[in-house]
N, C-alpha and C positions, 0 to 999 in steps of 0.2 A: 535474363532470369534473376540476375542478383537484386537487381534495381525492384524485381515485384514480388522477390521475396522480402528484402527491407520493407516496403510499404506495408504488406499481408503484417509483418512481425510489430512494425512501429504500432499499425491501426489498434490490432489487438491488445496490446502491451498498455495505450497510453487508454481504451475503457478499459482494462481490467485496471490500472493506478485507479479512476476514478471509481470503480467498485469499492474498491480496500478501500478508498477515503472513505466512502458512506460508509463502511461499516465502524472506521477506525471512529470517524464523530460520531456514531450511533456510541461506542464502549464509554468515551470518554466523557460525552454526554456534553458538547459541543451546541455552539450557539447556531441555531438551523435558522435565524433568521439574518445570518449574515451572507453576505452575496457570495462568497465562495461556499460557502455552505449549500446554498439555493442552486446556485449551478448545479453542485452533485447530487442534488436530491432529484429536479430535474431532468437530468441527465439518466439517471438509472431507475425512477420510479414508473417509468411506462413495461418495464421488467420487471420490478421487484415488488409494485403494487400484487400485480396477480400471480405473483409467488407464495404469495405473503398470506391468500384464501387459502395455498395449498397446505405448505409449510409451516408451523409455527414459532415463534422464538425459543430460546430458552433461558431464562432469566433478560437479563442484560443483551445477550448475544442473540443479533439476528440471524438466524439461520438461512433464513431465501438468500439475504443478502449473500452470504457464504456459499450458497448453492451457484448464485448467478455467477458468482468470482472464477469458483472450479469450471462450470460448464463454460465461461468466454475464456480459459486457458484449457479448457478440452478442445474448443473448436479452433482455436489460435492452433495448436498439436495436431487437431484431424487434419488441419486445411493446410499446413506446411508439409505435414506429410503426404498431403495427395496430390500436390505439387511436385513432391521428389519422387511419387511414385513405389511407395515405402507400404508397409503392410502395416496395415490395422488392429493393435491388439488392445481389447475395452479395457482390461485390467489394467495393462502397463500404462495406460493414457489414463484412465482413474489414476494411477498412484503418480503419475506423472504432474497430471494436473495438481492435485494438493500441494506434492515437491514445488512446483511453477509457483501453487500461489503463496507459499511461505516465501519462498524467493522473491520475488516481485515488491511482497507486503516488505522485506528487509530493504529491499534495493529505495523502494516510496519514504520509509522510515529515514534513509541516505539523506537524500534530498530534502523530506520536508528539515530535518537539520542545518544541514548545508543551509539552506535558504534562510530559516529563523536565525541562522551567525552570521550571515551578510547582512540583511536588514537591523541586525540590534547594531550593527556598525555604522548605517544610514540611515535609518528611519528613527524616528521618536516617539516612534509605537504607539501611533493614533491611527494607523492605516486597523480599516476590518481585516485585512489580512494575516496583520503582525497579531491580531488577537484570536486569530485561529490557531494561527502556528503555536500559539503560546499556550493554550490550550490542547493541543494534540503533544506538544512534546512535554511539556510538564509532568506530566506523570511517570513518566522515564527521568527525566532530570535531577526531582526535586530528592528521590533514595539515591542517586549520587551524590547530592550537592549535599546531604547529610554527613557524608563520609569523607568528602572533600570540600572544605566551606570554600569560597571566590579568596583566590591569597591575592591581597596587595589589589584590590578590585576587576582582578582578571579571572574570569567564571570558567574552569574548564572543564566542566561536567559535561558540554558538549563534544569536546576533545574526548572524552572517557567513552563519551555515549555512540561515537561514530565508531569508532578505536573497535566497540565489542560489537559491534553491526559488523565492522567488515573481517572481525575474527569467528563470527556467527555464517557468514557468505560465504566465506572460507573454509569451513569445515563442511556445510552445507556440499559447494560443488567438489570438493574432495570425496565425500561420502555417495553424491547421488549427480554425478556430471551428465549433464544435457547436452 
């Protein structure tokens, strides 16, 4: 049972990251014709096409987008619960799912850091990759790096920027534990 609860949890877990991607390059306003880009558009617009007649945005912020996110951590919730056999309550798994996807969207945040600090250590940032990462975290970076400029040529506004991610996680599952 554990073995197909991991799999139920990973499947769910790794579309809704690529959910929050599309919406995160949708804010940031990301280059959609680069290949990791094209994947998640891909990947989520045979959903969020026909969301998107229903729904409409609001300014900048897509809202299907945000709608598909909570509903694939609503049914990630239903379907682990109906596995253990657990009783169904719409409200607590609405408020759950949102909790899920700020969580999630911090945890994706982690990582796409994480990743942009090892590649600026190997790569020489001609991959389309390193120019997406560079693009989704910049905007978090650059009101750090104002406040702390790079000392001695060592940037650590990512060090700052992970630093209040996982005291943001922190308070998060202290306040609303899963």
């Amino acid at each position: 049972m554990n073995a197909t609860v991991f799999l139920v949890d990973t499947l769910f877990s790794l579309y809704l990251m690529v959910v929050i991607l599309r919406l995160w390059l949708q804010m940031v306003q990301a280059d959609f014709y680069n290949p990791l880009s094209q994947f998640v558009v891909k990947a989520t617009h045979p959903i969020v096409g026909p969301l998107r007649r229903i729904i409409p945005s609001i300014g900048r912020f897509d809202t299907a987008t945000f709608v598909l996110a909570v509903a694939v951590c609503a049914l990630k919730l239903i379907t682990l619960g109906l596995m253990f056999g657990g009783s169904l309550n719409p409200v607590g798994i609405a408020i759950l799912s949102v909790i899920g996807v700020i969580k999630e969207t911090l945890s994706l945040m982690f990582w796409v850091l994480l990743l942009r600090a090892i590649l600026s250590w190997v790569s020489q940032g001609q991959s389309p990759v390193d120019y997406v990462l560079y693009q989704l975290t910049e905007p978090f970076l650059a009101p750090i790096r104002k406040v702390i400029p790079p000392l001695g040529g060592l940037d650590l506004s990512v060090l700052i920027a992970i630093i209040a991610l996982q005291f943001l996680q922190l308070l998060i599952q202290d306040t609303f534990p899963m």
